[in-house]
Backbone as numpy.savetxt, mean C-alpha at the origin, in Angstrom:
# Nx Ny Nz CAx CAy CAz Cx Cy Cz
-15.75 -20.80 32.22 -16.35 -20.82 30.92 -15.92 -19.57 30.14
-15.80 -19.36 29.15 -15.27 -18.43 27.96 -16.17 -18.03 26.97
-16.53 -16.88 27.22 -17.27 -16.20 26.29 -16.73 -15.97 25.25
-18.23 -16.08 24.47 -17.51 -15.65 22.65 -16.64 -14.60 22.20
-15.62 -14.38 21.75 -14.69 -12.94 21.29 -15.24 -12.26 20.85
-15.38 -10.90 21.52 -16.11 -10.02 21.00 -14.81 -9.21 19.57
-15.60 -8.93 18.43 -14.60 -8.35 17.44 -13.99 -7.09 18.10
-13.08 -7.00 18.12 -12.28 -5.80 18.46 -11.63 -4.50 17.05
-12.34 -3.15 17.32 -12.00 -2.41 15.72 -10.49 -2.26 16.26
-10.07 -1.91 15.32 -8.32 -1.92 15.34 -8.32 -1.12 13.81
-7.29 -0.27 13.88 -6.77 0.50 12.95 -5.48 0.32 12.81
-4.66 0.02 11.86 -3.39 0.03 11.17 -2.77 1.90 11.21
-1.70 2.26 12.04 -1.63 3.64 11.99 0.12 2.80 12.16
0.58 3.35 10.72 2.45 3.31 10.91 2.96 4.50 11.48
4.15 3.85 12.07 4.67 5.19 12.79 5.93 5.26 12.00
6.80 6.46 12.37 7.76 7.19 11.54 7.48 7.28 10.32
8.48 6.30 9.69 8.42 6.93 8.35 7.59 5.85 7.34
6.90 5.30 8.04 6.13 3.74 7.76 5.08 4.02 6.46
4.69 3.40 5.78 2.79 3.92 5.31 2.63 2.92 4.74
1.23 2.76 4.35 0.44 1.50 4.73 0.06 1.99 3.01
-0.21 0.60 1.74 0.07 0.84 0.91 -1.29 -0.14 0.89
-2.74 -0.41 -0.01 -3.34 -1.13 -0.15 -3.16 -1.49 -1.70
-2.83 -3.16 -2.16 -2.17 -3.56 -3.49 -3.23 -3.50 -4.39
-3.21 -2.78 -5.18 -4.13 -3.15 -6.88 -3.81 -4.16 -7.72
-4.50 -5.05 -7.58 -4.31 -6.58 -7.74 -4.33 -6.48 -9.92
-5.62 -5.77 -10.00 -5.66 -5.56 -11.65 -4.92 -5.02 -11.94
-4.45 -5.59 -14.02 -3.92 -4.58 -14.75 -4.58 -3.22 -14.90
-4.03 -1.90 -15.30 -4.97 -0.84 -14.90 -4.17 0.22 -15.84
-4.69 1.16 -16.60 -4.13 1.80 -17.43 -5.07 3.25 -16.76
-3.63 4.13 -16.87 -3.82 5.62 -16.08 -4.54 6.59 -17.31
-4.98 7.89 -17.24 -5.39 8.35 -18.34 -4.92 8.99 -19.20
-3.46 8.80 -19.03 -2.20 9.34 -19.45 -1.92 8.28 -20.32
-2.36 7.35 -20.09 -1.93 6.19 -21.02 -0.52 4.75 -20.61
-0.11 5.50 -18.99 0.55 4.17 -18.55 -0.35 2.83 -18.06
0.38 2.12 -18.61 -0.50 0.81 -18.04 0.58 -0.34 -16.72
-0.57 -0.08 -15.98 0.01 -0.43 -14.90 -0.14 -2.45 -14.87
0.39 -3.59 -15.32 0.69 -4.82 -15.48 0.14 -4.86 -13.96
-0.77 -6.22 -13.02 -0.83 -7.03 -12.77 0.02 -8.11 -12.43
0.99 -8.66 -14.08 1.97 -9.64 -14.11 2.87 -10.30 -13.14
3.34 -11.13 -12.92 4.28 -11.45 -11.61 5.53 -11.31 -12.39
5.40 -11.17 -13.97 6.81 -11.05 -14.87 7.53 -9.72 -14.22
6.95 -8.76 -13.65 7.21 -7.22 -13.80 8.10 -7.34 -12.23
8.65 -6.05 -12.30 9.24 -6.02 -10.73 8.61 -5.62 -9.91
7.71 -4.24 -10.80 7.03 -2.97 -9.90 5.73 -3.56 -9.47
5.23 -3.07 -8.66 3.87 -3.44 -8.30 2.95 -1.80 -8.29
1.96 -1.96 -7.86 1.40 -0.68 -7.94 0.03 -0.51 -6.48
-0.09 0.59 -5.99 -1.51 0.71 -4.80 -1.81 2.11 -4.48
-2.34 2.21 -3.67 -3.07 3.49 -3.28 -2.35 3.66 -1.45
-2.07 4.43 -1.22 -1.18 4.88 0.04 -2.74 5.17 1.13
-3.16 4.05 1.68 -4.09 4.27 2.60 -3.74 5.12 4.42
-2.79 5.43 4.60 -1.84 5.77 5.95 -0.72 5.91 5.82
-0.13 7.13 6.65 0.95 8.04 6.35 1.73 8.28 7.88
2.96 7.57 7.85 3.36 7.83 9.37 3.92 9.21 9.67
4.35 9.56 10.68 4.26 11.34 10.43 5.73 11.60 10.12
6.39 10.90 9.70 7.77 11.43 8.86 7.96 11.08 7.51
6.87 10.69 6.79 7.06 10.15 5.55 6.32 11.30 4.78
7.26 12.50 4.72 7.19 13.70 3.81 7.00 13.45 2.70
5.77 14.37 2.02 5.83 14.51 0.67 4.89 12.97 0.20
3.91 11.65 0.50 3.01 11.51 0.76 1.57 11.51 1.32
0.68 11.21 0.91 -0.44 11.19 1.24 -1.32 10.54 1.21
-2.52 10.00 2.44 -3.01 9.13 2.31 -4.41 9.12 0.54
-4.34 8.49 0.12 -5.06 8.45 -1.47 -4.01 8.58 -2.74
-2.77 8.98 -2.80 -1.54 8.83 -3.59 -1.74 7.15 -4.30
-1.23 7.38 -5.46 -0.78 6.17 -6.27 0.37 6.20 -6.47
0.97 4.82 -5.94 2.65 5.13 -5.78 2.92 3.56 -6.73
4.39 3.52 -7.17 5.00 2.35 -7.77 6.29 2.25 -6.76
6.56 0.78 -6.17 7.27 0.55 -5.62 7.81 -0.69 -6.35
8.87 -1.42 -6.02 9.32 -2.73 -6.25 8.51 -4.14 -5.38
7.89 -4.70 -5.88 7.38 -6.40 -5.88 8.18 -6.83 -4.13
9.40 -6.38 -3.97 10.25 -7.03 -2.90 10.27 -6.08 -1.46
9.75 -4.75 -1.73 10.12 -4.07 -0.77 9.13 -4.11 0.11
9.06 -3.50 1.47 8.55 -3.56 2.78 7.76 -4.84 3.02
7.17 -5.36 3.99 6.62 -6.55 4.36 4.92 -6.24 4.10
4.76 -7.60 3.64 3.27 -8.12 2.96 2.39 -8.58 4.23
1.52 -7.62 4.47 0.58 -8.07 6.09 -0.84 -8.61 5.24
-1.68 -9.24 6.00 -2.82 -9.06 5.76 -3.45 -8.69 7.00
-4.53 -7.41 6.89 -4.88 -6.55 7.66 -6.38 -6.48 7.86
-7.47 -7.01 8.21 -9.59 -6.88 8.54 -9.35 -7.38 6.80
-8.79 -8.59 6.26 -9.50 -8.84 5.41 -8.55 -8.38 3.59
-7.60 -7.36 3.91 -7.32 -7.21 2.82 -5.43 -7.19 2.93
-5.03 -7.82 1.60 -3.67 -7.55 1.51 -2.96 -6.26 1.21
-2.08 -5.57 2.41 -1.54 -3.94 2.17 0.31 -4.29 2.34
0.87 -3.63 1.81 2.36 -3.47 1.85 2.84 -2.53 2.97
3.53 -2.36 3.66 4.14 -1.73 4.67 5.13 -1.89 4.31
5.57 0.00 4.10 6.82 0.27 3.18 7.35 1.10 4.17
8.49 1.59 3.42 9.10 2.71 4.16 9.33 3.86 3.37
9.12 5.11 3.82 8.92 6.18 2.44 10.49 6.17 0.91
11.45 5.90 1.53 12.10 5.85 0.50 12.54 4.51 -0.31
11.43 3.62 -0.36 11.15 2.47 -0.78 10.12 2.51 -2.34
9.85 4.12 -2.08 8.80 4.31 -3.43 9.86 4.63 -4.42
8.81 4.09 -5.78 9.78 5.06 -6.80 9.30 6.05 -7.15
7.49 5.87 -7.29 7.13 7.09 -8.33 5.59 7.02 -7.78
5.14 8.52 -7.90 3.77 8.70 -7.73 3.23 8.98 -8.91
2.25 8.57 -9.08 1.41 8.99 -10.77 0.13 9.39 -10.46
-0.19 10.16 -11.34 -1.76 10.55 -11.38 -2.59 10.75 -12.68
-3.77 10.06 -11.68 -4.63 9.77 -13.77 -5.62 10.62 -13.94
């Protein structure tokens, strides 16, 4: 007989130069005045850098980064959709 699955916690931790990107689904305007599109017209996409593998210099986990729509692979992870990039896959960090 088979007992019920107990939930197991699990953490997402990239290694090398990996980091774990959670997607901002809304349009969103910085206080600088860029506005960050939503759109599927656009290339860039936009998120918040939730995990930092330990060679991906010069990020940090809470960073707002712009990457391209195509780069690193699309996981879904406890519930939410995150990008798994590779650090020189970003273009630009911004801050509002």
């Amino acid at each position: 007989m088979l007992e019920d699955p107990r939930p197991i916690p699990l953490t997402l931790e990239p290694l090398d130069d990996f980091l774990i990107v959670e997607m901002t689904d809304e349009e969103s305007e910085t206080r600088a005045g860029l506005i960050l599109p939503a759109s599927t017209e656009t290339e860039c996409a936009a998120g918040i850098v939730t995990a930092v593998g330990p060679d991906a210099e010069g990020i940090a986990p809470g960073d707002k980064v712009l990457f391209l729509k195509e780069a690193g692979y699309a996981v879904r992870f406890a519930g939410h959709a995150v990008k798994v990039l590779r650090r020189h896959e970003l273009i630009a960090r911004f801050h509002d």
